[in-house]
FIPA-897916 format. One record per residue (C-alpha): z, x, y; residue in one letter. Coordinates in steps of 0.2 Angstrom, whole numbers, padded with zeros to 4 digits, always signed. Example, Ala and Ser with C-alpha at 12.3 -4.5 7.8 and 13.67 -1.06 7.14 Angstrom:
# FIPA-897916
+0039+0062-0022A+0036+0068-0005S
//
This chain:
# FIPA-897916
+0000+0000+0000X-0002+0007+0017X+0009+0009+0030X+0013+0002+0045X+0011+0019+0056X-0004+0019+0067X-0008+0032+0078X-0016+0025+0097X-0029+0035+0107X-0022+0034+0124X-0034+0039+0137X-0018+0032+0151X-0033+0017+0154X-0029-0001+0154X-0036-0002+0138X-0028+0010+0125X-0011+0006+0136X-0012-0012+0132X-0018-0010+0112X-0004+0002+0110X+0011-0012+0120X-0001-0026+0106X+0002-0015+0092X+0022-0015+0095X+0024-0030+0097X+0016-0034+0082X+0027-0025+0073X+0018-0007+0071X+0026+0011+0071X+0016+0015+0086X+0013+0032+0092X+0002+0039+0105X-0012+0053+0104X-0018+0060+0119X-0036+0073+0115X-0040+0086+0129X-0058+0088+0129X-0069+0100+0137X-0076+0099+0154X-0084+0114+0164X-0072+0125+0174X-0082+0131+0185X-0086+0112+0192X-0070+0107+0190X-0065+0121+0203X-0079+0116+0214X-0077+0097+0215X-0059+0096+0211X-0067+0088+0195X-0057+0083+0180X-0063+0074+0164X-0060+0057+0166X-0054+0055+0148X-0041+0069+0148X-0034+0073+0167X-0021+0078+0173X-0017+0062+0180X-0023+0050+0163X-0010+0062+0152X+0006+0058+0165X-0001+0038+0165X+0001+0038+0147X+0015+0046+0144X+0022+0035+0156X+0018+0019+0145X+0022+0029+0130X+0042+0031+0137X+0042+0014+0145X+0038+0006+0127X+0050+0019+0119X+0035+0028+0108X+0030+0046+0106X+0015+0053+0112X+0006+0069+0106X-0010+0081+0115X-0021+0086+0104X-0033+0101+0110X-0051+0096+0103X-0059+0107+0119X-0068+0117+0106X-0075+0102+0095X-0079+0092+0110X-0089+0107+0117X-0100+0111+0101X-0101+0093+0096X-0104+0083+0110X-0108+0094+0128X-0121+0104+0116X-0131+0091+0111X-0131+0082+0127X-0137+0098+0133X-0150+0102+0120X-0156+0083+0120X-0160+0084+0141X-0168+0100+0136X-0179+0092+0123X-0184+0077+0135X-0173+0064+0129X-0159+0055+0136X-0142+0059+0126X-0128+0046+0125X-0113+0055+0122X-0103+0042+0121X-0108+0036+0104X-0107+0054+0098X-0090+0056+0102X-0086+0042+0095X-0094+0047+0078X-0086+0065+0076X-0071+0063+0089X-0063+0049+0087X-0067+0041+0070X-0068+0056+0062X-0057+0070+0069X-0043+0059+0075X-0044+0048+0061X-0042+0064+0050X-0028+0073+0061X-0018+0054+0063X-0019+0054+0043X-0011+0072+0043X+0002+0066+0056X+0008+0053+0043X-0001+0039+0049X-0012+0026+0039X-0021+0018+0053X-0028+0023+0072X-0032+0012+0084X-0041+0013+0101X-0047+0001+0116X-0064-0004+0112X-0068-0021+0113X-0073-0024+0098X-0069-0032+0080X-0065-0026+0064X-0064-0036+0050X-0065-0035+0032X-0073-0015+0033X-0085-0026+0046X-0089-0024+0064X-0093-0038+0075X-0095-0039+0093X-0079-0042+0104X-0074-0059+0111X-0080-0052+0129X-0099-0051+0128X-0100-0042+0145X-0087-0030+0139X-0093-0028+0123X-0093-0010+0115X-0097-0013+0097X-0114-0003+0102X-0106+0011+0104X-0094+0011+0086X-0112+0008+0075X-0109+0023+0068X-0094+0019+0059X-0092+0017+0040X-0084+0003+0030X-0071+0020+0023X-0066+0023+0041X-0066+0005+0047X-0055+0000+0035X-0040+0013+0044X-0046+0005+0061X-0037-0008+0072X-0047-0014+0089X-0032-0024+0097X-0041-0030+0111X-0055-0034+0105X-0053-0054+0103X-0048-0053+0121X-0056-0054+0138X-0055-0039+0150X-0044-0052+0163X-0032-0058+0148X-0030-0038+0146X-0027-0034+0163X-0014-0048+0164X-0005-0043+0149X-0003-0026+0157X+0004-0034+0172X+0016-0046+0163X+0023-0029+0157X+0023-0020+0172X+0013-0005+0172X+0002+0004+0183X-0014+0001+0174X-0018-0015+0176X-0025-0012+0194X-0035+0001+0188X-0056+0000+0189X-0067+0004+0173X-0077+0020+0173X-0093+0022+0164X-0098+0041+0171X-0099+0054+0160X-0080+0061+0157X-0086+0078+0156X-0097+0079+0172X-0096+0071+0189X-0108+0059+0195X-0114+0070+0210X-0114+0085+0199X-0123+0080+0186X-0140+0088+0188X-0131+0103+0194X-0120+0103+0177X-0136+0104+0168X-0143+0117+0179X-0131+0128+0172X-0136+0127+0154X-0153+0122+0153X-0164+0138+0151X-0175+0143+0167X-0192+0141+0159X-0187+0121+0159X-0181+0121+0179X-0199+0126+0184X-0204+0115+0198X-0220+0105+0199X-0230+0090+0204X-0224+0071+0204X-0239+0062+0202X-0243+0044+0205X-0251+0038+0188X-0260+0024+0200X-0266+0033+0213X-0267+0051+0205X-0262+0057+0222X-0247+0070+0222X-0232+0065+0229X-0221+0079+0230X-0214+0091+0218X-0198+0092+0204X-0186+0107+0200X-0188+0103+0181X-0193+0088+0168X-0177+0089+0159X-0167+0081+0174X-0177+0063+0176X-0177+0049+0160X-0188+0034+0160X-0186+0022+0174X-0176+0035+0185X-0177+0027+0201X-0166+0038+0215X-0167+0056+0216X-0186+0060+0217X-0183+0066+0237X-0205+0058+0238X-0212+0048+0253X-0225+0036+0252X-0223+0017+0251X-0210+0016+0237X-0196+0014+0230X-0207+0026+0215X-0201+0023+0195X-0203+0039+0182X-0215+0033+0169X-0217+0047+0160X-0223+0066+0161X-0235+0078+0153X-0227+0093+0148X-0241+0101+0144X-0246+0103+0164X-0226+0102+0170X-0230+0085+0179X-0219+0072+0181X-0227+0054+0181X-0223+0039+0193X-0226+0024+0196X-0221+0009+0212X-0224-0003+0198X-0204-0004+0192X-0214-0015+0177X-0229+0000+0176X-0236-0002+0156X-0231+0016+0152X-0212+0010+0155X-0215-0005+0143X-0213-0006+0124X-0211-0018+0109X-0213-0005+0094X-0201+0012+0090X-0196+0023+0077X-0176+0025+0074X-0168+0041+0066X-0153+0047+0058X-0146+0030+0054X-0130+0020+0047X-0130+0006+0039X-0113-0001+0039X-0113-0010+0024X-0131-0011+0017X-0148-0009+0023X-0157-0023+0034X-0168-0036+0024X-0186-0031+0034X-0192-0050+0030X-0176-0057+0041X-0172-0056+0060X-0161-0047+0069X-0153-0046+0088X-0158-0028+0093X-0150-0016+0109X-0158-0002+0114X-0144+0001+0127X-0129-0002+0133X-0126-0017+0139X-0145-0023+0139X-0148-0039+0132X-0152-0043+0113X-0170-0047+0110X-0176-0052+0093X-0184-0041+0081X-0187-0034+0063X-0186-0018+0054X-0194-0008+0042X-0196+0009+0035X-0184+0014+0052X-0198+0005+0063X-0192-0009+0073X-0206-0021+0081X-0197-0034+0095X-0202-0051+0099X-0205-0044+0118X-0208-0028+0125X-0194-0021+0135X-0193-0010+0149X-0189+0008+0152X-0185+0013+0131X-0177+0031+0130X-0178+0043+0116X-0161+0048+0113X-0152+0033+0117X-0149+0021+0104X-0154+0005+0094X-0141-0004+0087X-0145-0022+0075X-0137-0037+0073X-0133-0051+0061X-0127-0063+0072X-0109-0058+0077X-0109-0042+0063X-0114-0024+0068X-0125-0019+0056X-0128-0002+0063X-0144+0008+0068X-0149+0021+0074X-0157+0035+0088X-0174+0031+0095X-0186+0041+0093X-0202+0037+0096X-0209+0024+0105X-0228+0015+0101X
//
């Protein structure tokens, strides 16, 4: 039988604060894991910058939930995991011409897998975190709040590793949480969402990438208008626009302009004052490296398909990893993901990868 011990990530958000007060109150041995990722010093130092995720400030918020509620809370250093897992790749996949979503990678080898791992060591049987989402049954459904849903993002789980995961708040709405935190009195409740990347401010972002990404790939060159073939300006490397970027190409002319595309070959960088231009829309893609939570999708059956977050579900069928939509959608990105659904259930998916 397993015990009641659960181990809470605690970001000192909103979120993770109220699943872990749930948790308690339910009856649970809580206690409180705090990871230290890996963010870049030198930005840090520059913009007074901290990851969001772990900061100085997030840490003394939760440890101030973790003594109001009487439970006690651990730091873990995953720096060096987070670095090679998660800031690699997104900088590999911005150098390769696709757009990374880190996010769903750190919940695959972070959170699921590395905490689920060093909570078990800890003596724990469960971990729980403040997704709004559902398990059920080694399922995953969408949460109660479709506009706060983040089931997309937890497709990679696996029936083994959902069936050590509780999503307390996931059959709650974002207000009923917020008002749960201020019925008990803390902090948190007034605090706004972020959806930046932890690791790299907002303003910094291309100037994080900078860093990394070799020179060969910052090599400037034209922006070109696909409509009127006229050049436009010029770009300080391919590997900082995704499709349907819309501010930071610094052109005149009688916009706003939309990236539709590039050729890589001549080091251009295509646009277009069509926000609806046919290079930006798609029905038919290729997947890759997918999970399938608990079997494979039928390819003669329907199924509600997101290509990103938050972007509404359209209609569509699979097979062989090939997914053809009812509609064509705008602005579909390499290296985000596509994630199916059977009604309420998660059935998983996978990184798209080439569009038709």
């Amino acid at each position: 039988m397993p015990n009641n011990k659960i181990a809470v990530a605690m970001s000192g958000g909103v979120d993770s604060s109220v699943a872990a007060i749930l948790l308690q109150e339910q009856g649970y041995d809580v206690f409180g894991i705090f990871l230290k990722f890996w963010s870049d010093p030198e930005i840090d130092e520059e913009s007074k910058f901290e990851n969001k995720c772990c900061s100085v400030e997030s840490r003394m918020m939760a440890m101030r939930v973790a003594e109001k509620f009487n439970f006690p809370l651990y730091t873990i250093n995953v720096k060096n995991e987070f670095k090679e897992l998660i800031v690699d790749d997104f900088i590999e996949t911005y150098a390769s011409g696709a757009t990374p979503n880190p996010c769903i990678r750190c919940n695959k080898f972070v959170k699921f897998d590395l905490l689920l791992k060093k909570a078990k060591g800890m003596g724990a049987d469960f971990i729980a975190t403040g997704h709004y989402a559902i398990t059920h049954d080694d399922k995953l459904y969408r949460g109660e709040d479709k506009s706060k849903d983040q089931s997309y993002f937890l497709y990679n789980l696996t029936p083994g590793q959902i069936k050590h995961v509780i999503l307390p708040i996931g059959k709650y709405e974002k207000e009923e949480t917020r008002k749960i935190a201020d019925q008990h009195k803390i902090p948190q409740a007034k605090l706004k969402d972020s959806q930046d990347i932890c690791f790299a401010p907002r303003k910094h972002h291309a100037k994080f990438l900078k860093k990394y990404i070799s020179d060969e790939l910052q090599r400037p060159g034209d922006i070109i208008d696909v409509n009127t073939k006229e050049i436009m300006g010029q770009h300080d490397g391919l590997p900082f626009f995704t499709l349907g970027q819309r501010s930071g190409l610094k052109i005149g002319g009688t916009g706003p302009y939309y990236v539709v595309g590039w050729k890589a070959d001549e080091n251009a960088l295509l646009v277009s004052t069509n926000s609806n231009d046919p290079l930006l829309m798609s029905d038919s893609f290729l997947i890759k490296d997918t999970n399938w939570i608990s079997e494979k999708p039928d390819p003669n059956k329907k199924y509600d398909v997101q290509i990103r977050y938050q972007s509404a579900l359209v209609p569509g069928v699979i097979s062989q990893n090939k997914i053809k939509l009812d509609k064509t959608v705008r602005a579909m990105a390499p290296g985000q993901s596509a994630v199916l659904y059977d009604g309420e259930e998660v059935l998983g998916g996978g990184i798209i990868d080439k569009i038709f």
